[in-house]
C-alpha positions as CSV (number, residue, x, y, z in Angstrom):
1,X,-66.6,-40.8,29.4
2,X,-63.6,-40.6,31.9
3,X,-62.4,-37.0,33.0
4,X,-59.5,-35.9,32.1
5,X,-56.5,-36.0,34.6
6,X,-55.4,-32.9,36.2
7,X,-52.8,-30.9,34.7
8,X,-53.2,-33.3,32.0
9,X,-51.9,-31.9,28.6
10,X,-54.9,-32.0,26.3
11,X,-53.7,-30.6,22.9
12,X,-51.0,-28.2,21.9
13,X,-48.9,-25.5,23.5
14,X,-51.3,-22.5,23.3
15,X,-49.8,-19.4,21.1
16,X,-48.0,-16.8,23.1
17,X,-50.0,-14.1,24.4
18,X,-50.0,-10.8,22.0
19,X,-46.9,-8.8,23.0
20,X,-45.0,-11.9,25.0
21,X,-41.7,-13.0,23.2
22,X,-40.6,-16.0,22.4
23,X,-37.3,-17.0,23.7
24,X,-34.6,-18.2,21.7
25,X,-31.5,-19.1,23.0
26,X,-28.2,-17.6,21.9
27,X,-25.0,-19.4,21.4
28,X,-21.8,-17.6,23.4
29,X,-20.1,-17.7,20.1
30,X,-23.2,-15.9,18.3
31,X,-22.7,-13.3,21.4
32,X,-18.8,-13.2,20.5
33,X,-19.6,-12.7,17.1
34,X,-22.0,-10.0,17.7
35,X,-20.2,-8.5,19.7
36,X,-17.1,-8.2,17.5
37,X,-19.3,-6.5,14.3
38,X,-20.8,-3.9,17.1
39,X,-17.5,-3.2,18.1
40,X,-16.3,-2.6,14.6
41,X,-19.0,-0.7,13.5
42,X,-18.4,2.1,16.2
43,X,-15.1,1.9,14.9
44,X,-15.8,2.5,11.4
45,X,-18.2,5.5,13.1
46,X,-15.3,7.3,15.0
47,X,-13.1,7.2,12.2
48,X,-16.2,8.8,10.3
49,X,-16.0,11.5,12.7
50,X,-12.7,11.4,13.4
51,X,-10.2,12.1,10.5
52,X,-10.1,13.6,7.2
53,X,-6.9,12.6,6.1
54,X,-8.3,10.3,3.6
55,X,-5.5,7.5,3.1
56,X,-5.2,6.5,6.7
57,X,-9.7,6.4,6.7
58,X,-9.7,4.3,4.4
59,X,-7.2,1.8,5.5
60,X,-9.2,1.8,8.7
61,X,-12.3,1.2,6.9
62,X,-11.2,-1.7,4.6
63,X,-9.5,-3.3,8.1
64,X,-12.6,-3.1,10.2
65,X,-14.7,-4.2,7.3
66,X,-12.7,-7.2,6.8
67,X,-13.3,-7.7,10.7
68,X,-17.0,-7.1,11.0
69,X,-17.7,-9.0,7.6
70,X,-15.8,-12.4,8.8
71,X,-13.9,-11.9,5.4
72,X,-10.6,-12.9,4.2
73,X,-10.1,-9.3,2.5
74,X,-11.3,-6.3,1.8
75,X,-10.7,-3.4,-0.9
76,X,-12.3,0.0,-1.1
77,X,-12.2,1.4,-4.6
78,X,-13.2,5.1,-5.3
79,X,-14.1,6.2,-9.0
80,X,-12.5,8.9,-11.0
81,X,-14.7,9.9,-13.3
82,X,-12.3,12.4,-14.9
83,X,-10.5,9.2,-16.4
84,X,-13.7,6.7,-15.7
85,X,-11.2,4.5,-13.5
86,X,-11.9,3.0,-10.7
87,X,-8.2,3.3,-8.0
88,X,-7.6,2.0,-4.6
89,X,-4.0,2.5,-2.2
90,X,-6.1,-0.2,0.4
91,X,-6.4,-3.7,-1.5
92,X,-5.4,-5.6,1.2
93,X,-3.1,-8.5,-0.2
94,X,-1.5,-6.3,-2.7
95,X,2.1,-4.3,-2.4
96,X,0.9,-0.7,-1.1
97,X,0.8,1.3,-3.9
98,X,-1.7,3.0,-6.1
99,X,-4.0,0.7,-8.1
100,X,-6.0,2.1,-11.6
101,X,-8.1,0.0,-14.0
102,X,-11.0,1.5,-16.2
103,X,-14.2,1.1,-14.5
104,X,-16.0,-1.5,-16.3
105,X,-13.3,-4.0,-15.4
106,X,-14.0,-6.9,-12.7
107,X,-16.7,-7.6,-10.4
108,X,-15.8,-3.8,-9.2
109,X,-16.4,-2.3,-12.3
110,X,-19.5,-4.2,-12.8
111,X,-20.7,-2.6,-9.6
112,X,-19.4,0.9,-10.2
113,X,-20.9,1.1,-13.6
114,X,-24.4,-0.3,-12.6
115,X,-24.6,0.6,-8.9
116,X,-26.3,-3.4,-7.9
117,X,-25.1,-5.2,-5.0
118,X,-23.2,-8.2,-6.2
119,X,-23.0,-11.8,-4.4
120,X,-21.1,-14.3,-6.0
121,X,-20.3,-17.6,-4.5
122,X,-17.5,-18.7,-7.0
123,X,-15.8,-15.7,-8.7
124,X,-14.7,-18.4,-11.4
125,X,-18.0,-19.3,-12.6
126,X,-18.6,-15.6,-13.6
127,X,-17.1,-14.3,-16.6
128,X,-16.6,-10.5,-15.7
129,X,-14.4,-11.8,-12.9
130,X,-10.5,-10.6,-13.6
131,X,-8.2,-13.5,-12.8
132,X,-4.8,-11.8,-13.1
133,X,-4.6,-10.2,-9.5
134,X,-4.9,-14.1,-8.3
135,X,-2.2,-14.7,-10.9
136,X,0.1,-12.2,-10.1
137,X,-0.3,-12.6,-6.2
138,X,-1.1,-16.3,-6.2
139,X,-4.4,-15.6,-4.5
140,X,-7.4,-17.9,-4.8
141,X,-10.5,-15.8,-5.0
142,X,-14.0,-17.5,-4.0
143,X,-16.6,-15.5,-2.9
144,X,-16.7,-12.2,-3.7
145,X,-19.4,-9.6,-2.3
146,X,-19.5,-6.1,-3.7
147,X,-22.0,-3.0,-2.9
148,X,-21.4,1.0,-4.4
149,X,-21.0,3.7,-2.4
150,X,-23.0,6.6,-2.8
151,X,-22.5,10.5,-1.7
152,X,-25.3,12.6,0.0
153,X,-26.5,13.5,-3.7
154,X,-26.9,9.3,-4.1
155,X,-24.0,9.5,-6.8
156,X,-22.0,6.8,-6.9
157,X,-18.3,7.4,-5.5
158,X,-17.0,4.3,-4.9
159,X,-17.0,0.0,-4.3
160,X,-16.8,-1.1,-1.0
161,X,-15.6,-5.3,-1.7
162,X,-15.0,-8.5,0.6
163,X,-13.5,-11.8,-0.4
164,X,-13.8,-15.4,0.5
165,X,-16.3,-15.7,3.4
166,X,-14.7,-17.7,6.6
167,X,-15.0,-21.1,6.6
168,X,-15.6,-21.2,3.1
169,X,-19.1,-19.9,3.2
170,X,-21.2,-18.1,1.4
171,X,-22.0,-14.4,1.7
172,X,-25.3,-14.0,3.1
173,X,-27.7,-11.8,2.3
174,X,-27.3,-10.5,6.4
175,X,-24.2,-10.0,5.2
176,X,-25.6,-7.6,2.2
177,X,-27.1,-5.4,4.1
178,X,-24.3,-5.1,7.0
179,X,-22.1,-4.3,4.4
180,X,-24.2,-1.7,2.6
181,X,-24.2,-0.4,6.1
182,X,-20.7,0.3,6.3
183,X,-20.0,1.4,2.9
184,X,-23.1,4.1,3.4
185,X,-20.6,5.2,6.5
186,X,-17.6,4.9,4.7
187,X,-18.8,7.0,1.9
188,X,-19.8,9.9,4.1
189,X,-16.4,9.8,5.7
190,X,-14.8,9.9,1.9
191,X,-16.9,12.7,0.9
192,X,-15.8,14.6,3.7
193,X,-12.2,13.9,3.5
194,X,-12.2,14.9,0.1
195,X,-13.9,18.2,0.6
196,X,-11.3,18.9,2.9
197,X,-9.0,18.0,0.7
198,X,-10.0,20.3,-2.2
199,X,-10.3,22.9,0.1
200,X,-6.6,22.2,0.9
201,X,-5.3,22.4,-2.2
202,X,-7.1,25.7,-2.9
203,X,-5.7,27.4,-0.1
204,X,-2.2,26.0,-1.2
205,X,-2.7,27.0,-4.7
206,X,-3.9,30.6,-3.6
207,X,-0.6,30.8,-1.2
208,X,1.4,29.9,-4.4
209,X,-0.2,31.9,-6.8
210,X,0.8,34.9,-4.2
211,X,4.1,33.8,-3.8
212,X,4.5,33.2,-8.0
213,X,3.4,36.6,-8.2
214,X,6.0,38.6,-5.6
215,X,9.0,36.4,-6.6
216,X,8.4,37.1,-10.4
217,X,9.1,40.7,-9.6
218,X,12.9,40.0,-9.3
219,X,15.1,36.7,-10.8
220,X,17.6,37.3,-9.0
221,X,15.8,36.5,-5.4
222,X,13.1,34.4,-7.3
223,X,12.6,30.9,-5.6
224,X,13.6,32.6,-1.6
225,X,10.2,32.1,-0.4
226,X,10.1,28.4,-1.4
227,X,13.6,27.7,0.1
228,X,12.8,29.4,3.0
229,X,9.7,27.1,3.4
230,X,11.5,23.8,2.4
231,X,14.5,24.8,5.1
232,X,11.8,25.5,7.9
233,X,9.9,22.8,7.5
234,X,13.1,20.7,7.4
235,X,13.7,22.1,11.1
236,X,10.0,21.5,11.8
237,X,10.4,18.0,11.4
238,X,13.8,17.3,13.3
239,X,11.9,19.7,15.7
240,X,9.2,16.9,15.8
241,X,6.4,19.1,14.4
242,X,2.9,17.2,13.5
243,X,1.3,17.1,10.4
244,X,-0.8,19.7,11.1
245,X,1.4,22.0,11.9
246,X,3.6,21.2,9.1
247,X,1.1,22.1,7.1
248,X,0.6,25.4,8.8
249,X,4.4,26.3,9.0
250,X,4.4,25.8,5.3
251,X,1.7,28.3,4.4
252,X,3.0,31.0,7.0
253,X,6.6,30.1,5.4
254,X,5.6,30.8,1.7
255,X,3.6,33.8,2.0
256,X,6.2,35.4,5.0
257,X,7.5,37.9,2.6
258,X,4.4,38.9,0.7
259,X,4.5,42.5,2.1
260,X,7.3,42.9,-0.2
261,X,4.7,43.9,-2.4
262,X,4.9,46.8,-1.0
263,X,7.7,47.9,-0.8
264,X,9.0,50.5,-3.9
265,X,11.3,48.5,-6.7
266,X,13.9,51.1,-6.4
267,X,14.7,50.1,-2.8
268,X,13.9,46.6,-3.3
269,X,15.9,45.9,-5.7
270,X,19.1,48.6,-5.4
271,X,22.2,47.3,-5.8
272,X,24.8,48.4,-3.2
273,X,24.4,49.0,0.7
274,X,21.1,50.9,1.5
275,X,21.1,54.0,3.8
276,X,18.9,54.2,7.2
277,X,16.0,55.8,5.2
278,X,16.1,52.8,2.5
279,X,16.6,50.0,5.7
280,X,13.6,51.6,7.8
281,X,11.7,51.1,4.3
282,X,13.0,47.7,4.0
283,X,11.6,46.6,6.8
284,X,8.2,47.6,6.6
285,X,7.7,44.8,4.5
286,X,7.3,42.7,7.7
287,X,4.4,44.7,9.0
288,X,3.3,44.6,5.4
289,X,2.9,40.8,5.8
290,X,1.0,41.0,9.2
291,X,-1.2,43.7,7.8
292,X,-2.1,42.0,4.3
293,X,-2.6,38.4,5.9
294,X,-4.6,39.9,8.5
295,X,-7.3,40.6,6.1
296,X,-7.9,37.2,4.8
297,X,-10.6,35.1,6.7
298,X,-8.9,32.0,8.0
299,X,-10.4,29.6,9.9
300,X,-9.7,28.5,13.8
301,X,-6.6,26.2,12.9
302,X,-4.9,28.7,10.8
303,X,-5.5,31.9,12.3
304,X,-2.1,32.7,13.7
305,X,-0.8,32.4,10.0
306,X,-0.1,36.2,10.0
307,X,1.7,36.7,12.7
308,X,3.5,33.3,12.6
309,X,5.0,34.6,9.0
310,X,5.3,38.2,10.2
311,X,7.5,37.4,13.1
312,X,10.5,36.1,10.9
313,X,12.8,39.3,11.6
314,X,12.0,39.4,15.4
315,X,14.4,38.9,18.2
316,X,15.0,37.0,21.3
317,X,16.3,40.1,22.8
318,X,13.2,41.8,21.6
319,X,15.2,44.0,19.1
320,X,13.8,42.4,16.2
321,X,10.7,43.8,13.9
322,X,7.9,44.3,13.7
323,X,6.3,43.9,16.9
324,X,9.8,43.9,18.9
325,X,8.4,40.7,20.5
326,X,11.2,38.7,23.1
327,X,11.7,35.1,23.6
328,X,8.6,33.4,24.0
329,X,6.7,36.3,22.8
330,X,7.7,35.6,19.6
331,X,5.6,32.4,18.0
332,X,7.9,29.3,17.5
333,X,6.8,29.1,14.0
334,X,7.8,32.7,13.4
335,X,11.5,31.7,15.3
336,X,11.7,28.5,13.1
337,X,11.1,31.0,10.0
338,X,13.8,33.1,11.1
339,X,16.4,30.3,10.9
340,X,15.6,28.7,7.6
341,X,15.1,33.1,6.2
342,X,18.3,33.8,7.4
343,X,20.3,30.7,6.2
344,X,18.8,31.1,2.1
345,X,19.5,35.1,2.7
346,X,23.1,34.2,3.2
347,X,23.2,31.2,1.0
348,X,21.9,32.8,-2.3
349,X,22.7,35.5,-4.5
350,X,21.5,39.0,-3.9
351,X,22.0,42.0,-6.2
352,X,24.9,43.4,-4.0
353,X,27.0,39.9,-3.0
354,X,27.4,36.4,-4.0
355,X,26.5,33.6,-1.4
356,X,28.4,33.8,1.7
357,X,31.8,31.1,1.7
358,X,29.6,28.2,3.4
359,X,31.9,27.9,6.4
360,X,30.9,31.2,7.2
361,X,27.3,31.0,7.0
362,X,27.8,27.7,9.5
363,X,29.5,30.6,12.4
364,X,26.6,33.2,11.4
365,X,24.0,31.3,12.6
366,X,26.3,30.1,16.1
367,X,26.5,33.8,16.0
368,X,22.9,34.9,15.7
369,X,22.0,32.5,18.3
370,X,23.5,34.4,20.9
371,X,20.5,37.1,21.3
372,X,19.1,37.0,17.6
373,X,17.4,33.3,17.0
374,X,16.8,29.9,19.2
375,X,20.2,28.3,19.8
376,X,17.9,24.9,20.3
377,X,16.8,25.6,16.7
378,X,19.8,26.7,15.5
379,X,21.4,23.0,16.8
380,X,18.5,21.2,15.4
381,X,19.3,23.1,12.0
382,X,22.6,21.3,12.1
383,X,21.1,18.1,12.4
384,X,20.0,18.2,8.9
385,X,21.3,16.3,6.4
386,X,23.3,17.9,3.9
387,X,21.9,16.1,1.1
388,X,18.5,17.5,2.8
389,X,19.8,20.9,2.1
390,X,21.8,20.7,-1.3
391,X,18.4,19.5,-2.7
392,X,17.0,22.6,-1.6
393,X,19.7,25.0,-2.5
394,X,19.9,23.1,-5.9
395,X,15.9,22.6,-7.1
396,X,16.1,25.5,-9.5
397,X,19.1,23.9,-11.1
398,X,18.0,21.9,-14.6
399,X,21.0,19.7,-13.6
400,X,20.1,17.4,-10.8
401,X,22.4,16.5,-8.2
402,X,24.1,13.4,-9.0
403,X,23.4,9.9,-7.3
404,X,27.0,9.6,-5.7
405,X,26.9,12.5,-4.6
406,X,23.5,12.3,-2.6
407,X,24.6,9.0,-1.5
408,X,27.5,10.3,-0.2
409,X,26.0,13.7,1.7
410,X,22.9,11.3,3.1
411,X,24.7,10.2,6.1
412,X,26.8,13.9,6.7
413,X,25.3,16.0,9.0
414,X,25.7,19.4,8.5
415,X,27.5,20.0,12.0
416,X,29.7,16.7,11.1
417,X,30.0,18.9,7.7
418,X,31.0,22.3,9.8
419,X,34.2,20.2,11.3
420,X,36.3,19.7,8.2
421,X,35.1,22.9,7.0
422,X,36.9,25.0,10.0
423,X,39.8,22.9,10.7
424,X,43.5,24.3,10.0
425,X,45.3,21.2,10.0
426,X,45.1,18.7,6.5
427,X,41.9,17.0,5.8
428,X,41.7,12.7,5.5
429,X,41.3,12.2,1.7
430,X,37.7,11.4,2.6
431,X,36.9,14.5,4.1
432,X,38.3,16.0,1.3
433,X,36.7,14.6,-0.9
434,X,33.3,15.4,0.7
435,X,34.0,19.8,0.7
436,X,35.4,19.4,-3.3
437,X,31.7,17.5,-3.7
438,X,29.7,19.9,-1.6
439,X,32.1,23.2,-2.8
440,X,30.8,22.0,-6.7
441,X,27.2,22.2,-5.6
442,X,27.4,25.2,-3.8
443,X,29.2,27.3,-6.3
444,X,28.3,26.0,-9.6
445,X,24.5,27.8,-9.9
446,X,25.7,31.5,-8.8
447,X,29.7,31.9,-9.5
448,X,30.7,32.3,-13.4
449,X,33.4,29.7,-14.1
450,X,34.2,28.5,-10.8
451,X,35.5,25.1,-10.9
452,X,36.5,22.5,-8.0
453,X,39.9,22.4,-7.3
């Protein structure tokens, strides 16, 4: 028998050796694709870790997952099981607003009630499909993959869903499992925004309970700490304030005069001008405030609170009380305070006066910010609106301002307002016009039987 040749093949490839790999050769587009789904999942992991305001997670969740799953849309749905509904403000496709429907409706019901990953090629070969959203947005729905999303406890919180694979495919079952990946990431990051969320609405409803409480003591000055909040945060946001400290300004704002509580009725609420004794006592209330607030725990982001709201009667010539802080001493929230407590105090009945003739108030608080409060603030004040602030005055009123009227205010500034106000010589029949409008609003809540003329 002849030898075989040298380097002759004489059967099959041999098996790879234990622990070698076998190659296999990856497309640039596979790469790309790969790439792009990495990519999006450390996207969907930073928002995880990165916000808790929960409408602006989730419409970065549903975008990235539309990205990462090669998907035409996306929708997160969470559940309430208060009303066993299943609601969503991130269908993309659909006008933003808040969408409800009870749970056990659609493919997304079907999932929320029995918590199973579902893959359906043609959503019109499956009777729990709902064809109206294609109806109303002239949408053609084909494959639809749906997966729950559970909490830490495993409790179901939520639908994480993804229409009409690319290129008309089907969802794979790769796909399953990448998308259970995200909603288990998405649901984290919705448990903990709304934690936060509760949490926020406690402290809220514990700064309004405390406010409730000192304002019922007296009608007559009832609804001063909400005006005073609505005004300052009003400035806040022609100031350019964030969010967050919006949301601080506002609980600093309402609870600013809580050391009222401490002060005796008889002073509080005397009618006539008080003596120096009864003024000193007065304003103790502000070290009231620092010293009450002082005592509640709050956390790192809110723990200037106290001396933000106590600050509201100090000075920029370091007269003020109760710290007798100056200038930059003083904390700009407790500077922006002083502005929107001094414009209501003026603005609103007290037991000794009627509101102050509004052309006056205007040259009070040009006056007060020579020495007293922040001429910068006291200019962006006058940037407000005056519909802004005639909704505020008026919020107690059962009768609402009247559409013309807001129209009309909506584009008045209330330095363009100050103009006509002030001026000797006889209005345009527009500008008078605007004062009878404003006067009627101004008046009607406080004076008995004043009319326009």
């Amino acid at each position: 028998m002849p030898e075989p040749e040298k380097n002759a093949p004489t059967g099959p490839d041999p098996a790879p050796a234990r622990g070698e790999e076998v190659s296999e050769e990856v497309t640039p587009e596979e790469q790309l694709r790969e790439l792009i789904r990495l990519r999006a999942m450390c996207d969907v992991s930073r928002a995880v870790a990165g916000t808790l305001d929960l409408d602006r997670l989730l419409n970065l969740v549903v975008a990235k997952t539309t990205e990462v799953m090669e998907a035409d849309r996306s929708s997160l749905f969470l559940i309430d099981w208060d009303t066993e509904e299943l609601w969503s403000k991130v269908a993309q496709g659909v006008r933003y607003m808040e969408i409800r429907f009870p749970m056990d409706l659609g493919l997304a019901g079907a999932v929320a009630t029995s918590g199973e990953v579902l893959n359906i090629p043609d959503a019109y070969e499956d009777e729990r499909f709902n064809r109206e959203v294609d109806k109303r947005t002239g949408y053609r729905t084909r494959s639809v993959l749906a997966v729950p999303m559970n909490d830490k406890a495993g409790e179901r919180i939520g639908v994480m869903q993804v229409l009409n694979k690319r290129g008309d495919e089907e969802f794979t079952s790769e796909d399953e499992e990448l998308l259970k990946s995200l909603a288990g990431q998405a649901a984290i990051a919705v448990e903990n925004a709304q934690l936060y969320e509760e949490q926020k609405k406690s402290f809220i409803s514990f700064v309004e309970t405390l406010t409730t409480a000192m304002d019922a003591r007296d009608p007559i000055t009832a609804g001063h700490s909400k005006r005073v909040t609505d005004y300052s945060v009003a400035l806040a946001e022609e100031l350019g304030y964030s969010e967050k400290q919006l949301e601080i300004l506002n609980a600093a704002a309402l609870m600013h005069d809580i050391g009222k509580i401490g002060v005796p009725e008889v002073v509080l609420f005397k009618d006539g001008k008080l003596d120096d004794e009864e003024y000193k006592i007065i304003q103790s209330h502000a070290r009231h405030t620092l010293n009450i607030l002082e005592k509640i725990n709050f956390d790192r982001e809110k723990r200037e609170i106290p001396k933000m709201a106590a600050c509201h009667h100090e000075r920029l010539d370091g007269e003020g009380y109760p710290l007798g802080l100056a200038g930059d001493e003083i904390p700009e929230a407790g500077r922006v305070l002083a502005i929107g407590d001094i414009f209501d105090a003026i603005t609103s009945q007290r037991h000794y006066r009627d509101r102050m003739e509004f052309e006056r108030v205007l040259r009070v608080l040009d006056e007060e910010s020579k020495g007293h409060i922040e001429p910068e603030f006291v200019r962006a004040f006058k940037n407000l609106t005056v519909s802004r602030v005639v909704l505020i005055m008026e919020q107690d009123n059962v009768e609402p301002v009247e559409g013309e009227d807001l129209e009309l205010f909506e584009n008045i500034t209330l330095l363009e307002l100050q103009e006509p106000l002030e001026q000797e010589e006889p209005l345009t029949d527009e500008e008078d016009h605007l004062i009878e409008r404003f006067n009627y609003y101004y008046h009607r809540s406080i004076s008995d039987g004043w009319v326009p003329d």
